[in-house]
Structures are given as structure tokens and as C-alpha cells.
N, C-alpha and C positions, 0 to 999 in steps of 0.2 A: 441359548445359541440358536442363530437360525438357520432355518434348511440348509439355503445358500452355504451357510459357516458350516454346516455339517457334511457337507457334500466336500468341499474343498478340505477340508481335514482327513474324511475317509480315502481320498483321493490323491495321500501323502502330499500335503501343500504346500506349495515351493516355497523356501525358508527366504527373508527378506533383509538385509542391509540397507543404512539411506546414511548416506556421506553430507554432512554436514548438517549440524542442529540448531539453524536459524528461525524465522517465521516460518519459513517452506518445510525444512526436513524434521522440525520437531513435530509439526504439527502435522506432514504425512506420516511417520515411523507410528506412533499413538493412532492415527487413522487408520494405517493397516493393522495395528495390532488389535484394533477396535474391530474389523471383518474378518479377525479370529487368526491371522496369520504370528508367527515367529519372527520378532523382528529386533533386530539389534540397531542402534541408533549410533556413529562414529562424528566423534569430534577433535580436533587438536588441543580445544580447551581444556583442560582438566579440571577446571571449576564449573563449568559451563556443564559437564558429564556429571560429576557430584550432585547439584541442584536437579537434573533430572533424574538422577538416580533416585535421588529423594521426593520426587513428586513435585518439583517447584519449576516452571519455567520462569527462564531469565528475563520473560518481558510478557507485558500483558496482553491477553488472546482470551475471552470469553469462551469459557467451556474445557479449553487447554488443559489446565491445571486437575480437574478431576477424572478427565481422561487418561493424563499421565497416569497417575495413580493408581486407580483402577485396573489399568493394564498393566502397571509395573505387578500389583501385587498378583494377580490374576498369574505371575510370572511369562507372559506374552511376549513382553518388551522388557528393555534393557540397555543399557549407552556403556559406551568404553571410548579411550582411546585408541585402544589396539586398531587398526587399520586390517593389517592382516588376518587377524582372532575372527572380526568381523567376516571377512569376505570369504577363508575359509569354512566358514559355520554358513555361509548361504549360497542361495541359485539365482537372485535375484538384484541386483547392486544398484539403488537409486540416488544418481548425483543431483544434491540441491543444494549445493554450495554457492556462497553469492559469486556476481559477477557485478561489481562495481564499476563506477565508472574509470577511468584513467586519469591519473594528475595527469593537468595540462592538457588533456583532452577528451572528448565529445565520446570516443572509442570504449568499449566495454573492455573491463579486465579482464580474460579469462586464464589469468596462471591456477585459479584454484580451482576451477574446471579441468585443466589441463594436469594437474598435479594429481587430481582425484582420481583421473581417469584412468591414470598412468603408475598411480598405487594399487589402484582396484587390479589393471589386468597383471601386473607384476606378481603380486599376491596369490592370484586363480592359483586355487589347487585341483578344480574340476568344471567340467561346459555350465557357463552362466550368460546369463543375458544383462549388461548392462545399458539401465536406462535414464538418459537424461532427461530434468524438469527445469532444470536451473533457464533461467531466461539466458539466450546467447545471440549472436547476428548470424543473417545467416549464411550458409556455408562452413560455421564447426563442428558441427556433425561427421563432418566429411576428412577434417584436417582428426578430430580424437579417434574416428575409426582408423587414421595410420597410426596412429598413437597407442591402442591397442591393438594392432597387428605386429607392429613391432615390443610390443612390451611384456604380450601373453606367453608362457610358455608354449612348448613347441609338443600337439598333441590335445591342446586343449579347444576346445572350440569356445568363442567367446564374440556375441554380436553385441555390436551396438546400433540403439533404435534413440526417440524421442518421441518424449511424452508430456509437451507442456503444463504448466500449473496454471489457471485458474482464479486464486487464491486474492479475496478481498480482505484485508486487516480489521478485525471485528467480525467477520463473517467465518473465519479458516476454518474451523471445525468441520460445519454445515458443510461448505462449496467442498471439502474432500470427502463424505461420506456419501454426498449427496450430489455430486456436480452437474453442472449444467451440459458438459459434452463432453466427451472425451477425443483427443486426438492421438493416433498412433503414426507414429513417421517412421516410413523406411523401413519399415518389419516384412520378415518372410514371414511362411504360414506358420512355422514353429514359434515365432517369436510372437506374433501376434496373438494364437493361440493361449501363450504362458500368460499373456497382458489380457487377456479374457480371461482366463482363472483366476488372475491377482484381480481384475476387478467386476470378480462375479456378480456381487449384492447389488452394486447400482448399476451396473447393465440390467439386472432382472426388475428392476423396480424403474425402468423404462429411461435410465441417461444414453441418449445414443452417441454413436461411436462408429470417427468418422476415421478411414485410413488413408492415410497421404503420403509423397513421398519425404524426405527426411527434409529437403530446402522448403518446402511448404510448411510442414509441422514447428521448423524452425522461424518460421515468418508469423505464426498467427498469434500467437500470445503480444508481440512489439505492437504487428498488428492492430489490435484490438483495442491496445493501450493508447496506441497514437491517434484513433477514432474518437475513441473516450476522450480522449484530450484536447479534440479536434472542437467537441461538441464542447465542454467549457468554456475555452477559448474565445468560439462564437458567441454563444451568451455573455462574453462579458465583454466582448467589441459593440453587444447593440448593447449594454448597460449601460456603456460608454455615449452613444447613441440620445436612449432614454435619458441620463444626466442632463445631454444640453435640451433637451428635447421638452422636460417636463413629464415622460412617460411614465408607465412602471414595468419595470424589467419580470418582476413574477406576476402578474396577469398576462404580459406579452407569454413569456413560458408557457402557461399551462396551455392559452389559445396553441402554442405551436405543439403542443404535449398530445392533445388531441386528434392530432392529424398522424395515422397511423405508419405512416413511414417515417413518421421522426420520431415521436414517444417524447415522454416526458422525462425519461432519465437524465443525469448528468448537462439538465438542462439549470440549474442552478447557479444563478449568478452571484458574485462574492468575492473571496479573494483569493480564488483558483485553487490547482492541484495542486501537493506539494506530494512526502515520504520517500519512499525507497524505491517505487515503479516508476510510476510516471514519467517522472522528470529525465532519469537515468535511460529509461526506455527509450524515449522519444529522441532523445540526442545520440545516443547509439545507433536508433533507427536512423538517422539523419546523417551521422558520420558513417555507418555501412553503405546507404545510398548512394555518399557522393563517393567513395572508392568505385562501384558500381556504375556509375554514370548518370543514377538516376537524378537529375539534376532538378526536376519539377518535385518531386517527393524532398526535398532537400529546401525548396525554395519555403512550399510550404508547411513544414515543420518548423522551419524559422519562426516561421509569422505567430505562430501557434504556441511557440515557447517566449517568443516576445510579450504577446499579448499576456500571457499566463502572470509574467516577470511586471509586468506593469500594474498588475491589482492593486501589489503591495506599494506602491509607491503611492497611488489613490489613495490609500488609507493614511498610509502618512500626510498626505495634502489634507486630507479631511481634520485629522488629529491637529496639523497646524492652521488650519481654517477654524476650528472651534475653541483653541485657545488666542485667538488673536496673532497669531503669526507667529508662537517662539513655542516652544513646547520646556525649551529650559528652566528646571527648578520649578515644575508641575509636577502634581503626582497624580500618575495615570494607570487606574485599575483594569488591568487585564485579563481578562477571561478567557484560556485558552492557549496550551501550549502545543498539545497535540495537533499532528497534521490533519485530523478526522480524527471524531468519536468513536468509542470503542476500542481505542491503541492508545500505547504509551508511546506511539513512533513518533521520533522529534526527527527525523531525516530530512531533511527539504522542505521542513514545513514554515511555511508560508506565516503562522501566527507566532512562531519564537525568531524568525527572521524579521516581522514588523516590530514584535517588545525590541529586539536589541537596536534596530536601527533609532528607535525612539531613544532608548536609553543613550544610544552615542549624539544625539543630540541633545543631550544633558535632562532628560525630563529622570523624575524617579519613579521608575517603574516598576511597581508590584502584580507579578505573575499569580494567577491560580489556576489547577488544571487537576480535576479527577483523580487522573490516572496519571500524567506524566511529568509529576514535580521531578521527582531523582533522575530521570532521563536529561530533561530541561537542565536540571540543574548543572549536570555535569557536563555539557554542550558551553551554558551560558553560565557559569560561577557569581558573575559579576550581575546578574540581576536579585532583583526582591521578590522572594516567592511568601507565599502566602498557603497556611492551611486553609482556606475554606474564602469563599466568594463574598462573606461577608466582611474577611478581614483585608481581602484586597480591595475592596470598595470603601471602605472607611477612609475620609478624608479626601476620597478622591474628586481634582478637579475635570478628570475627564474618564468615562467607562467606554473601552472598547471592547467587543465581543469577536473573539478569533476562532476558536472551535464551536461545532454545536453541537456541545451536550447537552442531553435530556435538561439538565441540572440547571443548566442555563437559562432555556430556552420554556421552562415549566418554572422559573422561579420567581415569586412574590415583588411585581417592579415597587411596588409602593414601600413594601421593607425596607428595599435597597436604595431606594431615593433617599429614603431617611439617612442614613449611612455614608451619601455622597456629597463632598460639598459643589462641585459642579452636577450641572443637570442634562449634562449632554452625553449621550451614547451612539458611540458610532458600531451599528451593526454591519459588521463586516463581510459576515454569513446570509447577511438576509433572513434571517432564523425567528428572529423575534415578535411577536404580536403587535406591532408598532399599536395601533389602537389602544390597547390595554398600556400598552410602555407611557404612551403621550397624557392617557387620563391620569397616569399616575405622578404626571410632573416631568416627566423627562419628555427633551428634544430628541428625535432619533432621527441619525442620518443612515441610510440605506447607501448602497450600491447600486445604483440605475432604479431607486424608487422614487417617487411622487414626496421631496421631502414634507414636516410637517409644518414646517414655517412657508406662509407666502413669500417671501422676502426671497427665499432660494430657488424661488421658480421664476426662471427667465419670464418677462413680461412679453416678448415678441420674438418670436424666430424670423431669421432676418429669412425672404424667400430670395431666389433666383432666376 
């Protein structure tokens, strides 16, 4: 154990609840139990409590699963559904319940924000501080703190603050042990104080930590999301650009990568963002904006979530550009269900929303994907999965590349040519070695690259 963990223990350490055991609160509850605190993990699921009771999380998170474990047995951590069990046994209560989009609209859900909040203070049996991570729009910070004023017994003292997540899928372990910043919203010195105890370790091992008021704290995580989004977006409007142009979209990158106020991140061109943030985030941002007035921040999140939406329809042009116009009664090998490597997340992802569209236009579509067949599957029933990369590419008249796994993007083109009866691969990720793909016999069509046929490169840009 380290110091830090030994200081905060000798120091009777505030005992920790986390309301809801999704990506966020499974993998914070194991996070804090991991910097030595007591923490109980609460869910409505009762299957969803079982599987972590047992060391299993219900979805794939690298690093997750022996974490659980370790801390379960360590007796650290623990999950119930009890609600009250829970917030009685602590001082600490963190809402990371999702906040979904709304049927029928742009708006974030927040009844399970609102329900959690309003269980937690109903519950208090003594002064707790509860704090939210969960992404929300802002200004509900403000509407759950009447929510706990009205809901808390009478005698208890119970604040509420915000303390957004972070959290990249494939990364969560890390970015919670280890985070890049911390934000505290809306805290007095008492409260702020217990949020520096509970995040002694990586304060001391140099994450700084930034206080803000509670509309601020609730604005930087959307924030952040909608920048990120911003920067894809771009990239794949000049990809668009580089297409008629004859360009290459990742040599253009790295040159703009270079230049210190833009970086090379999330400069990647392909077939956009998809999952559980992004998308939900930026349309929320955009629907809170225009209640607010902001009508420029609204115009341009549009464009950004248009742009995004238009990738995938590229690839389907590509897919019927290299079958000859019909993609009907082809069999087309797919590579990639998940929204990004390292997840099983099928939520909005961009490569099981291009397999299905193909398949509705009659091709036969055989899926494969690392990690996210049984996700996949039970999203899309109606498509053809495949164990393994080799058995979705057998036969096939066209290979398109949707996620970039390692597995992909490191694998033997020349095997897999053999395996294919079409020779065309449309990388959709831009991931692939085209060079090494091309000597191997296959045609690769990129996303805003220099394709490998003359034929596809415009002879003359008309000028003006």
C-alpha cells in the first residue's frame, strides 16, 4: 500500500458509494477501491451486481476485470442493489448513472440523474457530500441541489458539487487512476477539502486540479467532447477536399500535427466518431445551447454532426463504386463492429451502422470484430458474424475495414488476399499499410488518400 493509501486510512477515510455500474461507475467504484478506499458499487440491475460481485464486468474495459477482482477479494469493494444499504454505510455518494439521449430528441435524459439524486438524499442517514460525474447540460447541478434540499432529512447536512469524468473507452482504468486534470465545481472549503482526500494519490503524483463554479465544471467535459468532435469533423471535410483534389488526407495531418497549436490528435481522417459520448454529447450541447440562445454554438455543431453522419454514407459510395453499382447478393467481409478499438461499444458506432446499411441493400454481410461480436450481435441479429478475420474474408467480393484493431491493421495482406475472391479493400479507418496491402494484390481505397489506381485520380482540376 502506498503512503498516500496509508495516510488516508490512518486518517479514518471517507467511506465511498458510486450509483450506477456502467463504463463510468464500474470502472470509478474499482478505481477508488484501488487508492485503498471502502467502496460499495449500487445498481438496479441485479444481474449486472452478480457479474461484479463475481469479478466479471458486463462489457469490455482492458485492465477492468482484474481490478474488480482483486479489490473484491482484498474485501475493498462490493456491489448491491440496496440503494439505501449503500448510502447508509458511506460519506461519500458518486452519481454516474447514464444520461442518455431523449426519444425524439437532441435533449439529454436526466431522470436517472434525477432519481439517483433524490434516492441518495432521501436515504442520508448522516452529513455526506454528494458528487456528480455523470455528463449532464448545464445548469443541473442547480435544479439536483433543490432536489436534495428538498429530499434530505431535516438536520442532515448534505452538499452537492461536480466532478466531471474524463474517461476514454479502452483507456478507463489508466485516465481514473491517473487523470489528466481534475475539476471540482461548486465546492466550499469543506467539500473541496474531502475531494482532495478522496483524490489524494494523483494529486500527489502531479494531476492538477482545477476549481470552478458548478455551470463551468458542468460545461467542460460536453466541452471538450464537442472540440474533439470539432477536430474530426474538420479532417474529414478536407478528406472530402483531398478526394477531388488527388491529395492525401494523412500526410496533410501530420504537416498540420506539427504545428503546435493544433497537435496531431484526433486529426484522423475515416469514418468519424461514433459510441456513447460523442454523439449524445454534441447534440445535447447543441440542444442546451439553443434553449440558451446560443445560436452560433448551435449552428456550428450542426455542421460538425452533419459532417460526422456523412462518412458513412462515403463508404457506402465506395462499397457501390467497387462493386459496380449494386452491392446486392455480394458477399462483403467486414472488419470491425466496434466504435473504436479496445471496446466492445456498439453504441453509435459508425462500422455496425455502415454493415447494416449495406446489408439492407441486400449484399451478404459477414461481420468480424475482436471484442464486440455478442454486443453486435444483439444490436444487429440479422447480420453474418464470423469467428475470426479469416472466416469473414473467405469468399469475399469486397473487404471493408471499419475499426482499427491491432489485429487488422498488423495482419498478413497476402494470406488474406488468398481467402478473398474480390481484391478490393476499402479502408475506412485509414489504418492500413496501403503499400504493403497493394504489393499484396489488393486495390485499397482510403478516405481522402492518393488512391492506388490512376484511373481514380481526377486528370485536371477544373480552376476558377
Amino acid at each position: 500500500m502506498t503512503t498516500a493509501k496509508k495516510t488516508q486510512k490512518d486518517q479514518a477515510a471517507p467511506r465511498i458509494s458510486v450509483i450506477g455500474t456502467g463504463y463510468l461507475g464500474a470502472t470509478h467504484a474499482a478505481a477508488m477501491a484501488e487508492l485503498g478506499f471502502d467502496v460499495i458499487g449500487v445498481d438496479t440491475d441485479p444481474y449486472k451486481v452478480a457479474e461484479l460481485t463475481e469479478g466479471r464486468a458486463p462489457f469490455f474495459e482492458p485492465g477492468l476485470p482484474e481490478l474488480i477482482r482483486s479489490n473484491v477479494a482484498a474485501g475493498r469493494l462490493r456491489f448491491t442493489t440496496d440503494l439505501a444499504e449503500a448510502v447508509a454505510a458511506s460519506d461519500v455518494h458518486f452519481i454516474c448513472v447514464g444520461t442518455p439521449q431523449q426519444s425524439g430528441s437532441f435533449a439529454a435524459n436526466l431522470s436517472y440523474v434525477e432519481a439517483a439524486t433524490r434516492g441518495i438524499a432521501a436515504a442520508l442517514t448522516h452529513d455526506a457530500l454528494i458528487v456528480g460525474k455523470s455528463t449532464v447540460p448545464v445548469g443541473t447541478g442547480a435544479r439536483l441541489r433543490a432536489i436534495v434540499a428538498e429530499a434530505a432529512p431535516a438536520g442532515v447536512d448534505a452538499e452537492l458539487v461536480w466532478n466531471p469524468e474524463f474517461l476514454r473507452e479502452g483507456k478507463a482504468v489508466d485516465d481514473t487512476l491517473r487523470p489528466d486534470r481534475l475539476v471540482f465545481g461548486g465546492t466550499s472549503e469543506r467539500s473541496e477539502a474531502l475531494l482532495r482526500r478522496v483524490y489524494a494519490t494523483p494529486i500527489a503524483d502531479g494531476t492538477p486540479v482545477l476549481i470552478a463554479d458548478l455551470p463551468t465544471a458542468e460545461l467542460v467535459k460536453v466541452s471538450a467532447n464537442a472540440f474533439l468532435a470539432t477536430k474530426i469533423s474538420f479532417i474529414n471535410a478536407i478528406a472530402e477536399v483531398c478526394d477531388a483534389a488527388g491529395a492525401d488526407v494523412a500526410l496533410l495531418a501530420d504537416a498540420l500535427g506539427h504545428d503546435t497549436r493544433i497537435g496531431r490528435q484526433f486529426l484522423n481522417a475515416g469514418l468519424g466518431f461514433g459510441g456513447g459520448c460523442l454523439p449524445k454529447d454534441i447534440r445535447a450541447l447543441m440542444h442546451r445551447s439553443g434553449e440558451l440562445g446560443a445560436h452560433a454554438a448551435v449552428g456550428l455543431l450542426q455542421q460538425v454532426d452533419e459532417i460526422n453522419m456523412g462518412r458513412r454514407q462515403r463508404v457506402i459510395d465506395l462499397a457501390l463504386q467497387a462493386l459496380g453499382g449494386s452491392v446486392l447478393n455480394r458477399r462483403i467481409g467486414v472488419l470491425g463492429a466496434a466504435f473504436k478499438p479496445h471496446t466492445d461499444d456498439v453504441r453509435d458506432s459508425p462500422a455496425l451502422n455502415v454493415a447494416a446499411a449495406l446489408h439492407l441493400r441486400g449484399a451478404q454481410v459477414v461481420v468480424y470484430d475482436p471484442q464486440a461480436r455478442g454486443t453486435a450481435q444483439r444490436l444487429f441479429p440479422t447480420l453474418g458474424y464470423a469467428e475470426s478475420k479469416e472466416e469473414a474474408l473467405a469468399g469475399a467480393d469486397l473487404t471493408v475495414v471499419l475499426t482499427e484493431w491491432d489485429e487488422f491493421t498488423g495482419a498478413d495482406p497476402a494470406a488474406l488476399r488468398e481467402l478473398a475472391s474480390g481484391g478490393t479493400v476499402i479502408d475506412a479507418r485509414n489504418c492500413l499499410d496501403a503499400t504493403a496491402w497493394n504489393a499484396a494484390g489488393w486495390t485499397v481505397l482510403g478516405m481522402g488518400r492518393v488512391p492506388a489506381s490512376a484511373a481514380l485520380v481526377p486528370d485536371a482540376l477544373p480552376l476558377h
